[in-house]
VOKOL-54284 format. One line per 4 residues: their letters; for each residue x, y, z of C-alpha. Coordinates in nm, 2 decimals. Layout:
BEGIN
a> X,Y,Z; ... $
This chain:
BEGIN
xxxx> -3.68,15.43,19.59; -3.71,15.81,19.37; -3.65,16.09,19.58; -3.97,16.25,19.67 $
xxxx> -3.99,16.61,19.59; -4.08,16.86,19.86; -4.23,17.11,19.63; -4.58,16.99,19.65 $
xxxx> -4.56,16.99,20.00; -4.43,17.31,20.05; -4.68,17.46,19.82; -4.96,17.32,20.05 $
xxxx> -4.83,17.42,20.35; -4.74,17.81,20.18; -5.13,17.81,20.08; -5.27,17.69,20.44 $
xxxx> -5.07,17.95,20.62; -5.26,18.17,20.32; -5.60,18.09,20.39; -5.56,18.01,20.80 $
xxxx> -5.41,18.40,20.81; -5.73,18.50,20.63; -5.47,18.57,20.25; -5.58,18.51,19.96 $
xxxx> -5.32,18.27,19.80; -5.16,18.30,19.46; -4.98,18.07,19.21; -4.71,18.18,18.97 $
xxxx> -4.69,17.94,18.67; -4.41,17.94,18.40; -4.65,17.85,18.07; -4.54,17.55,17.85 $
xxxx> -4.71,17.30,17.66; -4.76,17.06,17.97; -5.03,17.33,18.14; -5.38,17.40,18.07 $
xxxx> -5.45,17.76,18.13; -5.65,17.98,17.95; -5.34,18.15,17.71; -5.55,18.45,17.64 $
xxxx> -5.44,18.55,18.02; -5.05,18.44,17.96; -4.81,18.71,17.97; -4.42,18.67,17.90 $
xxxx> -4.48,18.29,17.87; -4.66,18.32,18.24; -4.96,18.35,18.48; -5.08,18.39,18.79 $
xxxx> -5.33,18.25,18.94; -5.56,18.27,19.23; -5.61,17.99,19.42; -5.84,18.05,19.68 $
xxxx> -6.15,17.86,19.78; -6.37,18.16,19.67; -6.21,18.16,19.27; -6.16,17.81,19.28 $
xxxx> -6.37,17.45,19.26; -6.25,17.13,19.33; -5.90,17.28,19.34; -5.69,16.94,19.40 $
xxxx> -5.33,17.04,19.52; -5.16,16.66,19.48; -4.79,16.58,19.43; -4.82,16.57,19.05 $
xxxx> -5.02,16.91,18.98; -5.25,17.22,19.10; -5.58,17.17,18.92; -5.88,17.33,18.96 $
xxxx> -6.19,17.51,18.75; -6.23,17.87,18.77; -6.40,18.18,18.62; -6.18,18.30,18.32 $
xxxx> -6.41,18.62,18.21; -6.67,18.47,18.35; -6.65,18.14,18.15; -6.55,17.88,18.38 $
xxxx> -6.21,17.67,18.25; -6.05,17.34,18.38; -5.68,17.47,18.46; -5.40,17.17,18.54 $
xxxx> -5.02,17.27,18.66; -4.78,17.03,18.67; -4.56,17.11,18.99; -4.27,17.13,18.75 $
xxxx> -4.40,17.47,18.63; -4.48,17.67,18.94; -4.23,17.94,18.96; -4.42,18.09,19.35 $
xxxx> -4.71,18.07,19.56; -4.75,18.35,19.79; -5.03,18.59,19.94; -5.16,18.87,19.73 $
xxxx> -5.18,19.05,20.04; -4.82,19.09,20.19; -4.60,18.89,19.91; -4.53,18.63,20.14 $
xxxx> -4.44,18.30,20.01; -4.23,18.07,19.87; -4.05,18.08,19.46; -3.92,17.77,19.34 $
xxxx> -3.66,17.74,19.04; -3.85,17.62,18.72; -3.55,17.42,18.48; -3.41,17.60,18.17 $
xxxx> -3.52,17.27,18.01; -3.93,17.31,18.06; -3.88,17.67,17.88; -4.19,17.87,17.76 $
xxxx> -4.31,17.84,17.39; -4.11,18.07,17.16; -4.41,18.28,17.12; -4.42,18.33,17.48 $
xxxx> -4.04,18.39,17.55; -4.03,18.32,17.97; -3.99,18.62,18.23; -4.04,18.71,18.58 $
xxxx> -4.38,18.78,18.71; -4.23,18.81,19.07; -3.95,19.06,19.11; -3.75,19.09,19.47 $
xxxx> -3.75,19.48,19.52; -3.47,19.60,19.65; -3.47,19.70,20.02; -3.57,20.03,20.10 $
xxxx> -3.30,20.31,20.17; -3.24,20.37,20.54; -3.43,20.71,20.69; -3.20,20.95,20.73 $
xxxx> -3.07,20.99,21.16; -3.27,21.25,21.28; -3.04,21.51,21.35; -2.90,21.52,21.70 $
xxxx> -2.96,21.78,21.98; -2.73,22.01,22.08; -2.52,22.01,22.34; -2.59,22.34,22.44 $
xxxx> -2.93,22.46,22.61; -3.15,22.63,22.40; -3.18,23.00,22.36; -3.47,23.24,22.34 $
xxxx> -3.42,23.51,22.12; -3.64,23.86,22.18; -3.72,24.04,21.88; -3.84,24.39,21.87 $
């Protein structure tokens, strides 16, 4: 029996913890000849993509692909992901979520060389300590 892959499942699960936390969920996709995306809204061989109930319609999240039609300009457009291309999903809100490794293989077009859409910022620098009191009591100076 194939292995079944956990992706899909963990994709579903990422964008019912998005919409039960009141997030609006988003989909990374790494572009290739295998999805159907408006490519007028590709950048770097990729594209994001809301998923929520309010951008979407009869947005099917199955073990083989994401599709769903949404308004692209305000022209709605059938859009298909095979699971194989999602690079995230994640709230728009917070960042939270889940990135997956898209194979070398699956590359973007050549006209749309492949780059990161999601980027891990480094952590932020500690504060600075606040500077310690003395050990000595306070003193009131009286000027004149």
């Amino acid at each position: 029996m194939p292995e079944v892959s956990t992706k899909p499942y963990l994709i579903r699960a990422i964008y019912d913890w998005c919409t039960d936390s009141g997030f609006t969920p988003y989909v990374a996709v790494a572009v290739d000849e295998s999805v159907r995306v408006p490519t007028e809204f590709v950048n770097n061989g990729e594209i994001v993509l809301n998923v929520s109930a309010l951008a979407t319609s009869r947005l099917l999240i199955d073990n083989e692909a994401i599709s769903f039609q949404a308004r692209f300009g305000g022209v709605p457009r059938d859009v298909h992901v095979p699971m194989g291309r999602v690079i995230a999903v994640y709230a728009r809100e917070n960042g939270q979520g889940m990135a997956f490794d898209v194979p070398r293989a699956m590359s973007a077009p050549a006209s749309q060389p492949a780059g990161p859409v999601l980027q891990v910022a480094p952590p932020a620098p500690e504060p600075p300590e606040p500077p310690k009191p003395s050990a000595e009591r306070p003193k009131l100076t009286r000027v004149k």
